[in-house]
C-alpha positions as CSV (number, residue, x, y, z in Angstrom):
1,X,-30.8,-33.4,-78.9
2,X,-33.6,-31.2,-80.2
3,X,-32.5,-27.7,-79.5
4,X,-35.3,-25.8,-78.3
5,X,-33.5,-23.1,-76.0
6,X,-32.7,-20.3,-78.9
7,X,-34.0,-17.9,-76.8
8,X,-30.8,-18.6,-74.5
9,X,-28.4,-18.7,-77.3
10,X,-28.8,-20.0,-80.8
11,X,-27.7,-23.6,-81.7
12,X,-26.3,-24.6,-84.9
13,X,-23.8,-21.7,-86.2
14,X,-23.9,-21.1,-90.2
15,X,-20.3,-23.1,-91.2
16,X,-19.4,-20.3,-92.8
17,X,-19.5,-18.3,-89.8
18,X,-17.0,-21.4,-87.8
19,X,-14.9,-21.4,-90.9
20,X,-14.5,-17.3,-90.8
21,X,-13.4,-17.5,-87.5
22,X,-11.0,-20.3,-87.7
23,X,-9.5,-18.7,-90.6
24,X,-9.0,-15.5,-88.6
25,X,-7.0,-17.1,-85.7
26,X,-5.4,-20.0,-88.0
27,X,-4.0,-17.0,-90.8
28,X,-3.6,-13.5,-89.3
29,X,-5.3,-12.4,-86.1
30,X,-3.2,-9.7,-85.1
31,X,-4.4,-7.2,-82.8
32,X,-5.9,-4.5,-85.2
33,X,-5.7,-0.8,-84.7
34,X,-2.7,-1.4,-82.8
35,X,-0.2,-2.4,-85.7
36,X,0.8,-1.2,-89.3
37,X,1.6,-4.8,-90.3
38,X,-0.4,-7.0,-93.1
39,X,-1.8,-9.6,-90.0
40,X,-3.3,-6.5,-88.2
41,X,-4.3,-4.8,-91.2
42,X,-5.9,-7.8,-92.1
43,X,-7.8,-8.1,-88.9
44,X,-9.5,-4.3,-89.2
45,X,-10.2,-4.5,-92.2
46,X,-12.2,-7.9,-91.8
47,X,-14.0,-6.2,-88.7
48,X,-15.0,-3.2,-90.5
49,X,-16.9,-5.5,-92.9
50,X,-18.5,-7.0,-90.0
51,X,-19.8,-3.4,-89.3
52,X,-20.7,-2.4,-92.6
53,X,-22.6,-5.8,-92.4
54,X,-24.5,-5.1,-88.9
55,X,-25.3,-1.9,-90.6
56,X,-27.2,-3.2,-93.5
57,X,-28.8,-5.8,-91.3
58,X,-30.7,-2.4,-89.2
59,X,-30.0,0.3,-92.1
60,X,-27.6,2.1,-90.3
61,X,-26.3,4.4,-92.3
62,X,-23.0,5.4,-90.5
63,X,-21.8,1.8,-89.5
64,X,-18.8,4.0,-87.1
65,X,-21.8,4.4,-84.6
66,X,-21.7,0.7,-84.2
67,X,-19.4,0.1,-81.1
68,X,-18.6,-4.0,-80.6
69,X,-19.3,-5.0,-76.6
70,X,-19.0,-8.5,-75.2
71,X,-23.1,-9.0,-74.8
72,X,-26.2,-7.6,-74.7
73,X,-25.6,-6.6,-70.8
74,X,-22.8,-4.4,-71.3
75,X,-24.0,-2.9,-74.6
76,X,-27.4,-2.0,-72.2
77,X,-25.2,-0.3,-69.5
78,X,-23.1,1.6,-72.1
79,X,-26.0,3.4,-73.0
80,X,-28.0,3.9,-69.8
81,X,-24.9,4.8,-68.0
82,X,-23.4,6.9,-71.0
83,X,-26.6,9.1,-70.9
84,X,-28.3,9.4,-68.1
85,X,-27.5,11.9,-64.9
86,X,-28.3,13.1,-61.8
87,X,-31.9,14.3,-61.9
88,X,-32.8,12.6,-65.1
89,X,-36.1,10.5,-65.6
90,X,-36.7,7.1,-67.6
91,X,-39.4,5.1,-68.7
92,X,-39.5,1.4,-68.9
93,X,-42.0,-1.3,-69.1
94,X,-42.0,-4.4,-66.6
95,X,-41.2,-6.8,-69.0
96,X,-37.7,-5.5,-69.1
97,X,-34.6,-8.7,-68.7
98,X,-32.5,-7.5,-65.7
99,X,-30.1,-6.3,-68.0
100,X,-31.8,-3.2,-68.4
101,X,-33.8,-3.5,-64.7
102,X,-30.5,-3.5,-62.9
103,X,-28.6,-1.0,-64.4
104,X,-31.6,1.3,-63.9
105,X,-31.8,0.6,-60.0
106,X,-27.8,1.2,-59.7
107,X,-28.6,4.9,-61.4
108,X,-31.0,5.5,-58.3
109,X,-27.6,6.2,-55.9
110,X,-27.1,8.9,-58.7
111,X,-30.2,10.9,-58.6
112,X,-32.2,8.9,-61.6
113,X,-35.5,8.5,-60.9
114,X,-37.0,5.3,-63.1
115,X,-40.9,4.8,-63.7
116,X,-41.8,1.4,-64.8
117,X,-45.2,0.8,-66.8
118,X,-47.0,-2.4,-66.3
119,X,-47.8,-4.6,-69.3
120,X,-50.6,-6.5,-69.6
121,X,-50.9,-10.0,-68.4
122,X,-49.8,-11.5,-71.5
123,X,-46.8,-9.1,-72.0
124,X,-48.3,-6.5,-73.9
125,X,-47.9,-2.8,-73.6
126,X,-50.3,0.5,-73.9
127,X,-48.4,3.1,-75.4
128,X,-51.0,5.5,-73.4
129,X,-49.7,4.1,-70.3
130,X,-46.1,4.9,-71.1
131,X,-47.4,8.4,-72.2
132,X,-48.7,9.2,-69.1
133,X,-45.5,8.7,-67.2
134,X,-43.2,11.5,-69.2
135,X,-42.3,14.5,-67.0
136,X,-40.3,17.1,-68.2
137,X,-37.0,15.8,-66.9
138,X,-38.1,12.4,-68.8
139,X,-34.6,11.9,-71.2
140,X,-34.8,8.7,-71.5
141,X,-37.0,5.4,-72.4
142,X,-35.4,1.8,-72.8
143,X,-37.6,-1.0,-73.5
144,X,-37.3,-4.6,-74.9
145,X,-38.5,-5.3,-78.5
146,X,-39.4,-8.8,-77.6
147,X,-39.8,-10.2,-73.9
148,X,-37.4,-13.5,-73.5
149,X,-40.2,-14.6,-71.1
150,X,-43.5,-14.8,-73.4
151,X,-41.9,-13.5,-77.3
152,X,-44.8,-10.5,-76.9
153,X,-43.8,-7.5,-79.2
154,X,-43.5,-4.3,-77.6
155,X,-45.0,-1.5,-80.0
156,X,-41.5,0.2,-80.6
157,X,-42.7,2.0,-84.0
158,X,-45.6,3.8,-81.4
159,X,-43.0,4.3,-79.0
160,X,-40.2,5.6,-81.0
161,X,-42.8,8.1,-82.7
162,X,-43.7,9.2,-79.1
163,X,-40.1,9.6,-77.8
164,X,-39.0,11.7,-81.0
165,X,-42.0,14.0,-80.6
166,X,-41.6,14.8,-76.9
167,X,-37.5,15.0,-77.3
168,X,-36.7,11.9,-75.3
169,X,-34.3,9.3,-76.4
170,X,-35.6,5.6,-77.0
171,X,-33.3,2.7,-76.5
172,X,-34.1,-0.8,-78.0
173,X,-32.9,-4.1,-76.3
174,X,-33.0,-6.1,-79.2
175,X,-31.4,-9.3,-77.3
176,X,-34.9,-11.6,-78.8
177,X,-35.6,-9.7,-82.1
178,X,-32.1,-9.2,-83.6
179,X,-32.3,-11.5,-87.0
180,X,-35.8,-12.9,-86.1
181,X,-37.8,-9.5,-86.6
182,X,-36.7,-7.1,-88.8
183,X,-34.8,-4.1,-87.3
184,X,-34.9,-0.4,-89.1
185,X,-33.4,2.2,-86.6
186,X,-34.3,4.8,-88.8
187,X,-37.6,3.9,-89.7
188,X,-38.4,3.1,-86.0
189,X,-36.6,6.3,-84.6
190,X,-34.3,4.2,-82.1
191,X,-31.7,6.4,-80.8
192,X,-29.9,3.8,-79.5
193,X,-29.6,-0.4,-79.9
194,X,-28.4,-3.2,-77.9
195,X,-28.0,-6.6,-78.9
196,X,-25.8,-9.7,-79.2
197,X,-24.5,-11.4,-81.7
198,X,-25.1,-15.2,-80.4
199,X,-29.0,-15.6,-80.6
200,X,-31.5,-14.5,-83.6
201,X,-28.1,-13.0,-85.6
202,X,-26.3,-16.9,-84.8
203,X,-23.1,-15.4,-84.0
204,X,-20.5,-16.4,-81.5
205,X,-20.9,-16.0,-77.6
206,X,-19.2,-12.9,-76.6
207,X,-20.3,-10.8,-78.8
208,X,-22.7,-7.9,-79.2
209,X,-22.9,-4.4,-80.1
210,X,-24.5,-1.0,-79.7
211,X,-25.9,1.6,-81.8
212,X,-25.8,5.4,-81.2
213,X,-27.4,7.8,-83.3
214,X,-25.2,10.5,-84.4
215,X,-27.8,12.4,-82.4
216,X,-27.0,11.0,-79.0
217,X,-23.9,11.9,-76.7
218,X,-22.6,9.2,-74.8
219,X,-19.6,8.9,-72.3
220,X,-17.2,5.5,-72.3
221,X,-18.5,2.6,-69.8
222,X,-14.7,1.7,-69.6
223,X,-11.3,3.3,-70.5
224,X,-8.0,2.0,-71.2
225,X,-6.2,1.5,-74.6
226,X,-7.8,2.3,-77.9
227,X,-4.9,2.7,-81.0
228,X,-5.8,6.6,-80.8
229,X,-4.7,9.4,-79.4
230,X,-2.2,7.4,-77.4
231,X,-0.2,10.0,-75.8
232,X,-3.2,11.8,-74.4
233,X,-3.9,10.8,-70.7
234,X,-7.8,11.5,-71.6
235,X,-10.0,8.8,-72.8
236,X,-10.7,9.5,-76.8
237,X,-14.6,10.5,-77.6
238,X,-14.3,9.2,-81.4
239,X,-16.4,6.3,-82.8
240,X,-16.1,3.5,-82.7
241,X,-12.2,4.0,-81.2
242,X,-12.8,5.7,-77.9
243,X,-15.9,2.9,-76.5
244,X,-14.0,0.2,-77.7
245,X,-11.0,0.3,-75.1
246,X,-8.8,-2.7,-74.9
247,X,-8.2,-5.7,-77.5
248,X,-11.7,-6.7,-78.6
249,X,-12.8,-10.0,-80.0
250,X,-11.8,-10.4,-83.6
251,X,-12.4,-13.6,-84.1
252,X,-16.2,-13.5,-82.8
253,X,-16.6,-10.2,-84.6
254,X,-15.2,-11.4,-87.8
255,X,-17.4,-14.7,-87.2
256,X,-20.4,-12.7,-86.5
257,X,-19.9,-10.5,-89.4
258,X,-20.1,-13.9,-91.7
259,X,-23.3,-15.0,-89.3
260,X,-25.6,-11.2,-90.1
261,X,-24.0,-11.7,-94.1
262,X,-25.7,-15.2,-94.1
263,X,-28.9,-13.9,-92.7
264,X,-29.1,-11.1,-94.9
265,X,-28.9,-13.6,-98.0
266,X,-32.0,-15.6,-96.9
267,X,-33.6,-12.6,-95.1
268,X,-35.0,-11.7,-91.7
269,X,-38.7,-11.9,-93.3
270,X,-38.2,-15.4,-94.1
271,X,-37.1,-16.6,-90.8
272,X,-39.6,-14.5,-89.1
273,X,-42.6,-16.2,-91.4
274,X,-40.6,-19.8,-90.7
275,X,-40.3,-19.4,-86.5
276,X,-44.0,-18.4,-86.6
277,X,-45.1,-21.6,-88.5
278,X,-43.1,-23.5,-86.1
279,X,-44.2,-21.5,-82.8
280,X,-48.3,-21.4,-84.3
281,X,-48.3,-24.9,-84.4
282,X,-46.4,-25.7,-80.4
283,X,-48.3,-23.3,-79.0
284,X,-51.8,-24.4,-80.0
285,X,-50.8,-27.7,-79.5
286,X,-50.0,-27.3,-75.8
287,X,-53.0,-25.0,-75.1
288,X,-55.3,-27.6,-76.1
289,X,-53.8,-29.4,-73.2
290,X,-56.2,-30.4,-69.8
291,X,-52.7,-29.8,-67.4
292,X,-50.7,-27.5,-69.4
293,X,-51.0,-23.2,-69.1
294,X,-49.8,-21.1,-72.0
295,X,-48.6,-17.6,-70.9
296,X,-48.4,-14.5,-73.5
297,X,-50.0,-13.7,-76.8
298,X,-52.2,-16.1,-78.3
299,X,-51.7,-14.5,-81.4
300,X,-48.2,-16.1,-82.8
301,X,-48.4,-12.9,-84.6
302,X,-47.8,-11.0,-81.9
303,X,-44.5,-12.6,-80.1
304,X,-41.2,-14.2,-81.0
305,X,-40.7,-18.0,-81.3
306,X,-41.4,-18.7,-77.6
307,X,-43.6,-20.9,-76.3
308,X,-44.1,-20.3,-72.4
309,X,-45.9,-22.5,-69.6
310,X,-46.4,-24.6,-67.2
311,X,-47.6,-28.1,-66.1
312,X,-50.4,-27.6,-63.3
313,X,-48.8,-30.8,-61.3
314,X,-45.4,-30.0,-61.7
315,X,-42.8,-27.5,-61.1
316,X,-41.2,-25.7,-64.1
317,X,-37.9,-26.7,-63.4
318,X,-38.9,-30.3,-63.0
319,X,-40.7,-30.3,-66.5
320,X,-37.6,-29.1,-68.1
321,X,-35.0,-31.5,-66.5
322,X,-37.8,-34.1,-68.0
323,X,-37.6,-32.7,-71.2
324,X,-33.9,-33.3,-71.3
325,X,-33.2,-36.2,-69.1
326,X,-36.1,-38.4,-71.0
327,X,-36.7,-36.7,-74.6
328,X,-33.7,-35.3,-75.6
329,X,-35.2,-31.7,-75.8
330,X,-33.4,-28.4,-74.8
331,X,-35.5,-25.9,-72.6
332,X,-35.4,-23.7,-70.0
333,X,-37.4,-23.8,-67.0
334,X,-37.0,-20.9,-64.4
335,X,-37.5,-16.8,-63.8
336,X,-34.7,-16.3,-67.2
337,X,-33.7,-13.8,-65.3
338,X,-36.4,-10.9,-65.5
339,X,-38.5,-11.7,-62.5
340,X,-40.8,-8.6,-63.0
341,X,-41.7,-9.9,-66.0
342,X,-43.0,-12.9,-64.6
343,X,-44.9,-10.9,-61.8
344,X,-46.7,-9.4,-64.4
345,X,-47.9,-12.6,-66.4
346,X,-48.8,-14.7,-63.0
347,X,-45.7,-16.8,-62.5
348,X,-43.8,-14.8,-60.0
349,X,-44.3,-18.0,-57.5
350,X,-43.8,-20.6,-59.7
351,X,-41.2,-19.5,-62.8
352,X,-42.0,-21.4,-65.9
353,X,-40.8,-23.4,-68.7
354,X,-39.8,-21.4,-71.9
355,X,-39.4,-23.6,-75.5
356,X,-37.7,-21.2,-78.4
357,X,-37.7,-22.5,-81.6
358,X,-34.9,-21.3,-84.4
359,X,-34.0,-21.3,-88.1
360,X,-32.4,-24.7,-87.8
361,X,-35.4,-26.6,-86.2
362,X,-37.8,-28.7,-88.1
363,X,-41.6,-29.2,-87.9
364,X,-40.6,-33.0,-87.0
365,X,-39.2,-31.3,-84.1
366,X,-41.9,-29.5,-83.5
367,X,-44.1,-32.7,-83.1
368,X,-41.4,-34.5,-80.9
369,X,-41.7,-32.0,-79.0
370,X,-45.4,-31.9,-78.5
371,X,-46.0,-35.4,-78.1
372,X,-43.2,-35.0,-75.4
373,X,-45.1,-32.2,-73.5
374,X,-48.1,-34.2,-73.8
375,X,-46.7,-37.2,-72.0
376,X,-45.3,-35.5,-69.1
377,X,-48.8,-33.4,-68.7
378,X,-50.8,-36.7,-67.9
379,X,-51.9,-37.5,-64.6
């Protein structure tokens, strides 16, 4: 099959990544922080490389403000719900995934009052707008550095400036840039970080993490069992320890550790210029198209590798069972789960059909998949 759904998850993983975790569960995965034994030993000290490797991937400097989470989602609701409180104010944009959306709207039953800023039709976002919305209860604003519905690039540089000069944190969902854009938290004043480790970064499903400046105080999302402090009934404050409760996944860690090493050796810059060759040439291709609609940026400078649109004759999800059922090519037709984002580009009514190109695809691909666009488009 030609794998064009990266945006949903990222397909092939690095071998060294498979190898890493097989290793971990075949030789000594012991439950680390819990034990004094060599197995567990073993296991923390193979996850604190995967930290120290997450933290040269986004220049981190303290990789201890890295705390591991299961996905994007909870890493998102960590850091809304670890922050925010009654009579707080936050600033989003509406081409937010529901991962942040939702999260936001549960805060409401707890006094939060949210603003949401509307892009541009193709995605894009007016840092004046966003700057007109601030009150002086504003402590927090949470965007996405990349929709998963068009690839548009939000300006987070502009933003981050903005929030550090008015006092505000900024959050980053990094679900769509993580190891396709490069990432400087420092650099692009982001108080805080969510991502996952099984798109742009190739990692295993069920992982992700988030980062919290040393700035930022933040309360658990869960609590339970964390190696420390164990005869206190209080849940521990102490990074990474007391956000971390329960066993976590030290097989995917340690796998996703080996994935961010392997894209640090042929470099986020690279892959970025490669998926941008690859996206240029699909989406000029289908916007020369009589029946086809392109939706977002038609600079392929300004967005991810996503190629959005639609087939004026047939619905989205039709085009995309076609795709698979009689070419052989991943995609995803839908809403991908952030509806408001398709109110604001036109396709509230009708969803569309996303293609998201990776690493691992070929321009031969690329022309499949054309040519197989093309032929469904014909009346």
């Amino acid at each position: 099959m030609i794998y064009l759904d990266n945006g949903a998850t990222s397909f092939p993983k690095p071998k060294g990544m498979m190898n890493a975790m097989v290793e971990c569960m075949r030789d000594y995965c012991g439950n680390p922080g819990r034990s004094g034994h060599r197995m567990s030993m073993k296991t923390g000290e193979e996850i604190y490389k995967a930290r120290k490797e997450l933290g040269k991937l986004f220049h981190i400097e303290d990789c201890g403000r890295i705390i591991f989470t299961s996905n994007t989602t909870e890493s998102l609701n960590l850091g809304i719900k670890g922050v925010l409180e009654q009579g707080d104010h936050v600033i989003t944009t509406s081409m937010e995934h529901n991962s942040v959306l939702r999260p936001l709207k549960m805060q409401e039953d707890s006094g939060v009052e949210t603003t949401i800023v509307k892009c541009a039709g193709d995605g894009s976002l007016n840092v004046e707008a966003l700057k007109k919305e601030i009150k002086d209860n504003t402590k927090l604003i949470v965007c996405t550095h990349a929709s998963n519905v068009t690839g548009t690039i939000l300006p987070v540089k502009e933003i981050g400036a903005l929030a550090k000069q008015k006092g505000i944190l900024f959050m980053v969902d990094g679900a769509q840039s993580a190891g396709c854009i490069p990432i400087d938290v420092i650099d692009l004043k982001i108080d805080m970080l969510a991502l996952p480790g099984h798109k742009g970064l190739l990692g295993p499903m069920g992982t992700g993490m988030l980062y919290v400046s040393d700035s930022v105080a933040i309360r658990p999302l869960k609590e339970g069992g964390t190696g420390t402090k164990s005869r206190e009934l209080d849940q521990p404050m102490d990074f990474p320890d007391g956000y971390e409760a329960g066993t976590v996944n030290a097989p995917g860690i340690i796998g996703l550790g080996h994935s961010c090493s392997y894209i640090s050796e042929i470099g986020v810059e690279n892959i970025r210029a490669y998926e941008e060759e690859l996206t240029s040439a699909l989406d000029e291709a289908l916007r020369n198209m009589d029946n086809v609609r392109v939706y977002g940026p038609w600079d392929c400078r300004k967005k991810t590798g996503v190629v959005t649109f639609n087939v004026n004759h047939l619905g989205c999800e039709e085009v995309s069972e076609r795709l698979s059922t009689d070419y052989e090519i991943a995609s995803r037709g839908g809403y991908h789960c952030a509806a408001l984002a398709h109110k604001t580009i036109g396709t509230y009514e009708t969803g569309a059909v996303r293609l998201s190109v990776g690493p691992y695809n070929t321009k031969r691909e690329i022309k499949m998949a054309i040519e197989a666009v093309y032929q469904i488009q014909k009346v």
